[in-house]
N, C-alpha and C positions, 0 to 999 in steps of 0.2 A: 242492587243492595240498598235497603232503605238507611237514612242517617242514622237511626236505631240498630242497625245491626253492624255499629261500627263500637267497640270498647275503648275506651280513654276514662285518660285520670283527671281527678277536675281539682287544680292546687295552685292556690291563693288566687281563685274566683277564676281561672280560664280552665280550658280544655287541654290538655296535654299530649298528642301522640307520638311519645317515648318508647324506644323499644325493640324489641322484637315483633312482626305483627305472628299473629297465630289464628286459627283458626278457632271459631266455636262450634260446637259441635250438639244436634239434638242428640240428647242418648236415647228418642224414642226408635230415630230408625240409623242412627250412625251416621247423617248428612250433615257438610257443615252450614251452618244458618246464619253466617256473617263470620267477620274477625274482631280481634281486639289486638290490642298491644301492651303488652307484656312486660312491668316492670319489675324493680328491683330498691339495689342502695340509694339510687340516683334520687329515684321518684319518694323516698321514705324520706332521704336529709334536706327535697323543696319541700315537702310536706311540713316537715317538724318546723324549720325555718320560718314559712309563712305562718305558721298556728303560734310561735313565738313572739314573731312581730304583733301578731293581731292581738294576742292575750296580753302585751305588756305596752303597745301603742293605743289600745281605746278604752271607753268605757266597760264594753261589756262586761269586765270582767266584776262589774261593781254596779249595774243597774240589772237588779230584779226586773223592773218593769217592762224594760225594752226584750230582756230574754225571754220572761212571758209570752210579751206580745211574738215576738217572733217563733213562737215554739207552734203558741195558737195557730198562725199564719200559715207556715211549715203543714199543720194539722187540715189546714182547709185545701193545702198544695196537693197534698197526697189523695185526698179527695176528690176531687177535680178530674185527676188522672189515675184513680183506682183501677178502671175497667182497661186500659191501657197496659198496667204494670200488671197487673193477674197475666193478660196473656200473655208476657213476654215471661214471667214466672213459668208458665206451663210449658212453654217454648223449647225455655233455656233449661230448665228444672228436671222439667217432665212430669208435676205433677198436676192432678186430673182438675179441670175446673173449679170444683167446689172446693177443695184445699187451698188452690190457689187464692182461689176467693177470700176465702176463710184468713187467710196470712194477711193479704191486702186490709183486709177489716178491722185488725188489731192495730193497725199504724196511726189513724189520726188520734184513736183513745188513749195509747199509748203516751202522744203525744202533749195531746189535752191535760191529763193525769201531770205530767211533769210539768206541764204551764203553768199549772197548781201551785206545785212546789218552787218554780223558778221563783217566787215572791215569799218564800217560807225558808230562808238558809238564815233562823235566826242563830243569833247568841246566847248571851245571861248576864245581866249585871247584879252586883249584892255592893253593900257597904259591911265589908268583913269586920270593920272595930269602926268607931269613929273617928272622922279625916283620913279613911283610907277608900277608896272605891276599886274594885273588882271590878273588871269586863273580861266577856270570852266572844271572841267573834268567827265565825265559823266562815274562812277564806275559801275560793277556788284553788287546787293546788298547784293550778300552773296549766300545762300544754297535756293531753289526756292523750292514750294511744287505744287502738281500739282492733283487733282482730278477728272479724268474722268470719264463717263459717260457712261452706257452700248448700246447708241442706235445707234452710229457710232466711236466704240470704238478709230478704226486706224487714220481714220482722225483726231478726237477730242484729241487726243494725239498727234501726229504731228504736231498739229496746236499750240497747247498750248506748249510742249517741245523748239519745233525750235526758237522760239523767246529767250525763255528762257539760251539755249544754244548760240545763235550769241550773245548776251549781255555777255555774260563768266559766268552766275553761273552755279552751277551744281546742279541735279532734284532729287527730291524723288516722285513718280509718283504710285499715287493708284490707281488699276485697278479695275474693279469692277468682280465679281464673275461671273457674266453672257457672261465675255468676256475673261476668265482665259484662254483659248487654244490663243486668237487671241495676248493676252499680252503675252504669253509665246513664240509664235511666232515673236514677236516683237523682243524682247528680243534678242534673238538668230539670230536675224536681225544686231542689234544693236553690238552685240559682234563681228561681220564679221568688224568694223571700230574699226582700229588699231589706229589711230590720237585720238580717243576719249580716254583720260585719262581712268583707273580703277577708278570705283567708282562714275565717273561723271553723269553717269544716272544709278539710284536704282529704280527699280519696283517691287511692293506687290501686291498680291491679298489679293482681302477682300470683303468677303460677308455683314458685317458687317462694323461697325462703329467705333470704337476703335481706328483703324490704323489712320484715317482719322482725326478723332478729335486729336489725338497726335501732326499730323502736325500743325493742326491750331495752336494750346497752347504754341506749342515748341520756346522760345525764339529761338531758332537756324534756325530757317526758315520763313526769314522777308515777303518775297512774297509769295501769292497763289493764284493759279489762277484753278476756278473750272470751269466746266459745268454741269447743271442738273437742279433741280427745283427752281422757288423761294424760295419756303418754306427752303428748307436748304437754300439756299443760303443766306437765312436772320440769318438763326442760324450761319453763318460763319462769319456772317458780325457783329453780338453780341459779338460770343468767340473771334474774332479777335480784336476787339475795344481797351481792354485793354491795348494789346502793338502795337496799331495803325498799323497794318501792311496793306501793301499794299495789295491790292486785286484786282485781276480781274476775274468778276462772268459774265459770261455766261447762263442766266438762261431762264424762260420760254416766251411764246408767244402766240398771240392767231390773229396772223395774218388776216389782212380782204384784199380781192379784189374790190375794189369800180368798176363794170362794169359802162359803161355809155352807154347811147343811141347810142351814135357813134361808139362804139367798133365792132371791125373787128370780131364777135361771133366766126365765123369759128375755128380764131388761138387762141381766146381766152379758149374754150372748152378743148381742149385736155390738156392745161398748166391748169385750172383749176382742172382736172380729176385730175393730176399728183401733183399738191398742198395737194391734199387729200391721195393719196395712197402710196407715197413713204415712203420708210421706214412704211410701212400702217399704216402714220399718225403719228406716233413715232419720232417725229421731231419737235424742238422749233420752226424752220420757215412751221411747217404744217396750211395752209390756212384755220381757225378754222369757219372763217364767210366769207359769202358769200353777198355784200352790193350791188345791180342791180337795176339801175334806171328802172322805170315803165314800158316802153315806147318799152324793149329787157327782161322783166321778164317772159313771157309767153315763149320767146323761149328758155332763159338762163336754167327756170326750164325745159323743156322737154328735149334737147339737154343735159343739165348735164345728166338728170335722166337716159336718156338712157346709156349714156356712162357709167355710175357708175354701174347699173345694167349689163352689159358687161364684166366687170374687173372679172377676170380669178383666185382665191385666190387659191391659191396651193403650196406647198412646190418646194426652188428653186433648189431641184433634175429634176424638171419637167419645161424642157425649154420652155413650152408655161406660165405658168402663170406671169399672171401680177403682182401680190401682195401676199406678204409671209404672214404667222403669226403675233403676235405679240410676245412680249417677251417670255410670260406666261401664264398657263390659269387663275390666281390671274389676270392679267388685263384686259383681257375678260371680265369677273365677274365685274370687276371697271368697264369696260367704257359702258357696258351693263344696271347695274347699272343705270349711270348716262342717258342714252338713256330715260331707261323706267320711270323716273323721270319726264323727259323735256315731255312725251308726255304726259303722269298725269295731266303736269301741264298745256297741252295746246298747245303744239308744235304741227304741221301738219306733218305730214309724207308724205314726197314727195318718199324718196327710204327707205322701212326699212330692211338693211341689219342684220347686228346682228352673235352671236356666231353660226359657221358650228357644227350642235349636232348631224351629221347623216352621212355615210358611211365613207370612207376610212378617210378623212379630222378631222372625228371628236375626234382622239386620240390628235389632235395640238392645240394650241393656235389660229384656225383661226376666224376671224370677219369681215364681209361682210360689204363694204363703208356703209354710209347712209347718207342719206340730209333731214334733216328737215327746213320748215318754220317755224318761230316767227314774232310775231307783235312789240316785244320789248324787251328791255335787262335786265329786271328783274329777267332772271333765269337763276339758275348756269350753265345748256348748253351753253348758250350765252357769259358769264363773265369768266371761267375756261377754262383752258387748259385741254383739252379731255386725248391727248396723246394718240389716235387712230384714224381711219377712220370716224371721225363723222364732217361732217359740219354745220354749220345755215345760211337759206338764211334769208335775211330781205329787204322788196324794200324800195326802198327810192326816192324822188321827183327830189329835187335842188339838185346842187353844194354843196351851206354850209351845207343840211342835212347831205348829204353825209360824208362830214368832222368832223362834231360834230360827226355824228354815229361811224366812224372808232377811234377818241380820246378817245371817251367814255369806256377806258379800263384803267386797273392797267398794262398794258403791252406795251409793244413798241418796240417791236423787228425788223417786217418786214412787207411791205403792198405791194400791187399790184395796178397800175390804169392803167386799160385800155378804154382806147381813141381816136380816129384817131385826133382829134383837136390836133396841136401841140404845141402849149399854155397851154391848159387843164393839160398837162400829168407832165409841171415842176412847175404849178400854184398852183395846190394841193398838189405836192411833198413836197412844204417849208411851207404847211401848217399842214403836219402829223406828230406828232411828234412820231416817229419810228426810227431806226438807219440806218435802210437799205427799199428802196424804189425802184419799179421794172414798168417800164411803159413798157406795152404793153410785159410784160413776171411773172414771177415767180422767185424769186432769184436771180438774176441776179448780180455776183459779182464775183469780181476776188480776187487772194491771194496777188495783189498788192496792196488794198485799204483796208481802217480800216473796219469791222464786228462787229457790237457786239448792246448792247440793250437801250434802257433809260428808263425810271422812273424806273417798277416792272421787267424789263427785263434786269435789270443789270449794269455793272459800267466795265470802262476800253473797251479796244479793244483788236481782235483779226486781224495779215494781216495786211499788210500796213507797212508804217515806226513809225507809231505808236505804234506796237507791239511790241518794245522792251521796251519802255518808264513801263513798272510795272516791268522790271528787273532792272532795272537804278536806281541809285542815283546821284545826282549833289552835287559836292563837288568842293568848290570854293578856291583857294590861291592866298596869297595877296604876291608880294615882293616889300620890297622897296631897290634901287639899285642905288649907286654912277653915278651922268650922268657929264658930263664936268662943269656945272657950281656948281657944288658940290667938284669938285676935291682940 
């Protein structure tokens, strides 16, 4: 077993192996492909600890310059070792090459983008009357915690860390058990930048819950900022209440595509397919519903159907497939579950994919897309978040149907409208209430612009010059000072 396929926690600059060890496991065929060790309170109260000391013993917490420079650095680390962490992403993950890829590629810009900012956390100064002067200066708000998420481990960490680092706090960062080699890689990433204080980023592994909740509770770490489901995300947002901390949740989705009569099918189809399979579905912004005026529903269903039935599900050792695994076979069994529910209850089956229970495939976690129709949103297919390859189409008439149908959710994360009308595509934009809206594509977003969810899909941003704003505090000083007619 290479040193890589060994998980530990890396807190206040060493390696850690605390724990339980455990096994990791590929969920493309069910073999374990090294261990880790398994934390918990232990490893959350050296974390917090050391990000403590570091945030209130150096500079960092007050030089732009040096956290630039280090973020930059950081950006050139992940670099370096891109083609490295993809495949341990694919490994550990199970997703197919080019996703992989694709996650690794976001990390140094991500990065870069926030180096920007580490030299931009200004203030404001005014002279409110004469001989009095105004400052507001916008502080790091202390020791940051950080909760990620096992379905795009490296981004999802990068994306929540960097911000948190250009504002000047320092991180206590929970990884989750399912991504223990790609954290421990990190890690060892992270330790390659010398400008980064000791102790300024602490990472655990934890299969569990403990660690996690520590941070929330811990008056020592004001901000957090998680990804993952609502349902915690709501228990974070209770344990947190208390001492008011700042939050920024990242949580779930149930994304709709409203096609229209006019849509360009052709370009629409493939982006649609890919709404549904990436990461196979295991994705807040996974395209849950599928909303097709009348008029292109005959073609939208065949044209999907085919392509879904096409999609290639195989482990991403095997460069032709299109769609990995999923995490586990515990959610196979969940989203299967929930499939054979929706038909129970009434749903059409346009594609019925489902758990691979037969040759080479069927030691893995794999489950083949599927598209069901529904008449209406009364069933949990339709209202939940799958967090697999399952779609629901639903046709719809008008314009406003169209719009009531895609609000009509506890979610709001991201929508799609495709339209050739160019009217159309910004006139129902400011009528969705979602965070991120994509005309004539899928996701469509850059690390320069705010991300993130409303209502049931969460609070705060991620990207943008907004993303520093949950590491910030404003802190305002007043002076009053002798001017010539005082003298």
């Amino acid at each position: 077993m290479n040193h890589h396929h060994i998980g530990r926690h890396w807190i206040n600059g060493e390696f850690v192996a605390s724990g339980v060890e455990r096994a990791v496991i590929n969920p493309a065929n069910g073999e374990a492909v090294g261990c880790y060790h398994d934390g918990g309170l232990e490893e959350a109260a050296a974390s917090i600890a050391a990000a403590q000391r570091t945030f209130h013993g150096c500079e960092w917490k007050s030089d732009g310059a040096r956290r630039a420079t280090a973020l930059g650095r950081l950006a050139d680390a992940f670099e370096r070792r891109a083609a490295e962490l993809a495949v341990l992403i694919s490994l550990e993950n199970g997703k197919v090459a080019a996703e992989a890829g694709f996650e690794v590629s976001m990390l140094s810009r991500t990065l870069r983008f926030q180096a920007g900012l580490a030299m931009q956390t200004f203030g404001r100064v005014l002279e409110g009357k004469p001989g009095s002067m105004s400052m507001v200066l916008r502080e790091p708000i202390g020791v940051s915690g950080h909760i990620i998420p096992w379905n795009s481990p490296a981004v999802l960490f990068v994306r929540s860390l960097a911000p948190a680092l250009a504002a000047g706090t320092t991180a206590v960062v929970k990884m989750p058990a399912q991504s223990a080699l790609v954290a421990t890689l990190m890690a060892e990433i992270i330790a390659e930048v010398k400008e980064l204080p000791r102790g300024a980023v602490n990472i655990f592994i934890e299969g569990g819950a403990e660690g996690a909740k520590h941070i929330v509770d811990s008056p020592l770490v004001p901000a957090i900022s998680f990804t993952g489901s609502t349902a915690t995300g709501r228990a974070i947002a209770i344990a947190a209440a208390p001492r008011f901390k700042r939050l920024g949740l990242e949580l779930g989705g149930k994304g709709p595509h409203l096609v229209f009569d006019d849509a360009d099918i052709v370009a629409a189809l493939p982006k649609i397919e890919k709404s549904l399979t990436v990461f196979a579905g295991q994705f807040c912004m996974t395209a849950g519903r599928l909303l097709v005026q009348r008029g292109v529903a005959d073609v939208v269903r065949e044209g999907l159907a085919a392509r879904l039935r096409a999609v290639k599900v195989g482990p991403a050792s095997d460069p032709s497939s299109s769609m990995g695994p999923l995490i586990d076979k515990r959610s196979v069994d969940r989203v299967e579950q929930m499939v054979q529910e929706a038909i129970a209850q009434g749903a059409k089956v346009l594609v019925r994919g489902g758990p691979v229970t037969e040759g080479p495939l069927s030691c893995g976690a794999f489950y083949r897309p599927t598209l069901l129709e529904i008449q209406d949103l009364s069933t949990r297919i339709a209202r939940e978040e799958v967090f697999g390859p399952v779609q629901v189409l639903q046709v719809f008439d008008t314009e406003q149907e169209a719009v009531d149908l895609a609000n009509d959710s506890e979610y709001g994360l991201s929508a799609s409208i495709w339209s050739r009308d160019a009217d159309r595509g910004l006139r129902i934009a400011r009528q969705l209430e979602t965070g991120l809206v994509s005309i004539n594509d899928w996701i469509n977003f850059g690390v320069q612009f705010e991300i993130g969810g409303v209502k049931a899909s969460g609070l705060g941003r991620m990207g943008g010059l907004g993303s520093i704003d949950g590491f910030l505090e404003y802190k305002q000083i007043g002076q009053v000072y002798r001017t010539a007619a005082t003298e």
